[in-house]
C-alpha positions as CSV (number, residue, x, y, z in Angstrom):
1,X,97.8,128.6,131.1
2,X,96.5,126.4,133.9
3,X,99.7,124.4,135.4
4,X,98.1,123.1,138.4
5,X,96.7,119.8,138.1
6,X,92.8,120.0,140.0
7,X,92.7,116.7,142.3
8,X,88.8,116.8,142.8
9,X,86.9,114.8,140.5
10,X,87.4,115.9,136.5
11,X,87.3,113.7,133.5
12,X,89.8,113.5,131.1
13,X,88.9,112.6,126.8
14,X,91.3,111.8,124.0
15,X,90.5,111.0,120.8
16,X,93.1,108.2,118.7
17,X,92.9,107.8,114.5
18,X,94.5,105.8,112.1
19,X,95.2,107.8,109.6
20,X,94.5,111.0,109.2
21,X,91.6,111.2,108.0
22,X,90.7,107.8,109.1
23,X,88.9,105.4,111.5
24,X,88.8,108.0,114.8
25,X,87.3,107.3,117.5
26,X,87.4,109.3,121.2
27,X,86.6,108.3,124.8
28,X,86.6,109.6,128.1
29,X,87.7,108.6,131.1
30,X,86.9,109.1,134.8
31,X,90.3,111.1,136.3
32,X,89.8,109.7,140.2
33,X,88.7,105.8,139.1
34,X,90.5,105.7,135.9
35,X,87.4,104.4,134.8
36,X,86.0,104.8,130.7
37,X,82.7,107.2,131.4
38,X,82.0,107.0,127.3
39,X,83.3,105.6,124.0
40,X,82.6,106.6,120.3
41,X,83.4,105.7,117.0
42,X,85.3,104.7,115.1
43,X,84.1,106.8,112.4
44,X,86.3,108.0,109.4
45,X,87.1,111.7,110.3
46,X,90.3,112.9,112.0
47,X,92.0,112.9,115.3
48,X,91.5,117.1,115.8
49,X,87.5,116.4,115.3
50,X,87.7,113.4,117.8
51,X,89.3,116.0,119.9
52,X,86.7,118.3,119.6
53,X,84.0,116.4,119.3
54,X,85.0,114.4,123.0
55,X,84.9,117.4,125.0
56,X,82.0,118.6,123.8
57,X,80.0,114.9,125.1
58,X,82.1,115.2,128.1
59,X,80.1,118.8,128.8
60,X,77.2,117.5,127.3
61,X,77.2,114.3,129.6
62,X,77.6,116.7,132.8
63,X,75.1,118.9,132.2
64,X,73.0,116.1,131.5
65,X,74.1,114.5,135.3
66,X,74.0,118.2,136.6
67,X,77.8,118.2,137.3
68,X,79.9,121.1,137.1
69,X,83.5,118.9,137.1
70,X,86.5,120.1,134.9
71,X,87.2,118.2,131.4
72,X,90.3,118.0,130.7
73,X,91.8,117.6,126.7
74,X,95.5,117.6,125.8
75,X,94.8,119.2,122.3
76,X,94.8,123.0,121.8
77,X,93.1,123.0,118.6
78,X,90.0,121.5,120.3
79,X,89.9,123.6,123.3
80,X,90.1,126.7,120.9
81,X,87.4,125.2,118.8
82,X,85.0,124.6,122.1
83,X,85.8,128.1,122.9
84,X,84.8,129.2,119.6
85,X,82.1,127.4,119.6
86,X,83.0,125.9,115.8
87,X,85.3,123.4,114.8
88,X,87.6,124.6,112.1
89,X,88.4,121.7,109.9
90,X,89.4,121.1,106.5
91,X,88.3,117.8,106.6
92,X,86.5,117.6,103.0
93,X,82.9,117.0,103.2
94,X,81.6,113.7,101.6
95,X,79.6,111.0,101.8
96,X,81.7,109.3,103.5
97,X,82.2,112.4,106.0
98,X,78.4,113.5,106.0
99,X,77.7,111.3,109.7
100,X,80.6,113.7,111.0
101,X,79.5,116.6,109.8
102,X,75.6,116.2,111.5
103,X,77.8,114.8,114.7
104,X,80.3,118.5,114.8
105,X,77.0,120.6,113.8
106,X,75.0,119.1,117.1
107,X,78.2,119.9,119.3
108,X,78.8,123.3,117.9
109,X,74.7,123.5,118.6
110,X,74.9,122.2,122.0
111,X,77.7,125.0,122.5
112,X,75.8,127.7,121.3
113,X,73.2,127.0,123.5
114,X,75.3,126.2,126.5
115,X,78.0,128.9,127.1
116,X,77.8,128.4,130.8
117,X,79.1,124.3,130.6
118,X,81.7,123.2,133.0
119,X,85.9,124.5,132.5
120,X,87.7,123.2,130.0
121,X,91.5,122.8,131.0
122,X,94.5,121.8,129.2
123,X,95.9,118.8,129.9
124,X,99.9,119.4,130.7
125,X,101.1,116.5,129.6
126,X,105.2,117.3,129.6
127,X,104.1,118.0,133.3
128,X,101.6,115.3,134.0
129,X,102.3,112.5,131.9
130,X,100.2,111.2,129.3
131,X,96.4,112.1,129.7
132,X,95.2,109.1,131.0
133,X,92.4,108.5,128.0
134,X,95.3,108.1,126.0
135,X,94.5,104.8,123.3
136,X,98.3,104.1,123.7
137,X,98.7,103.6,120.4
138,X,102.1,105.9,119.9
């Protein structure tokens, strides 16, 4: 487990939902600035999928930029989903859900085809303090 909080540049993402499932959206934010880098959503889905689905743009994004910087996510689930390449949810498939489900299959695409994408580190919050991409809606 990674501890040591890495001062160089590094964004952080979090993902917030009412409800679960329910209106989930996910961001990220710039660690050094504090500033937002991305938004998304809301969409109905659930906060594990937001999760998920907010690293993976965060790697997405910097290989786009050709950056290399650490992503940080407080959520073990979706740090074990980017490492296996698949998200794992029993979120029932719909019409409602159908959006989402196109949105996970492209990120567990882009992962297949990108093993070498930037570290993904666990965000020690108990440590840290609240990852600051947090929605703050506790």
């Amino acid at each position: 487990m990674n501890c040591k909080l890495r001062t160089e540049t590094a964004l952080a993402v979090d993902a917030a939902c009412s409800g679960n499932p329910g209106p989930m959206e996910y961001r990220g934010v710039h660690l050094p600035s504090g500033k937002q880098v991305f938004h998304f959503g809301p969409m109905h889905g659930t906060n594990n999928i937001g999760e998920f689905l907010a690293i993976v743009h965060a790697l997405a994004l910097m290989k786009q930029k050709g950056q290399k910087i650490p992503v940080y996510s407080d959520s073990y689930n979706a740090i074990l989903w980017v490492n296996k390449r698949q998200c794992k949810t029993k979120l029932e498939r719909s019409a409602k859900t159908e959006e989402l489900y196109k949105l996970i299959a492209r990120a567990e695409k882009w992962l297949r085809e990108n093993p070498d994408h930037a570290p993904v580190l666990k965000w020690e919050t108990s440590i840290w303090g609240e990852i600051p991409a947090d929605f703050g809606r506790k």
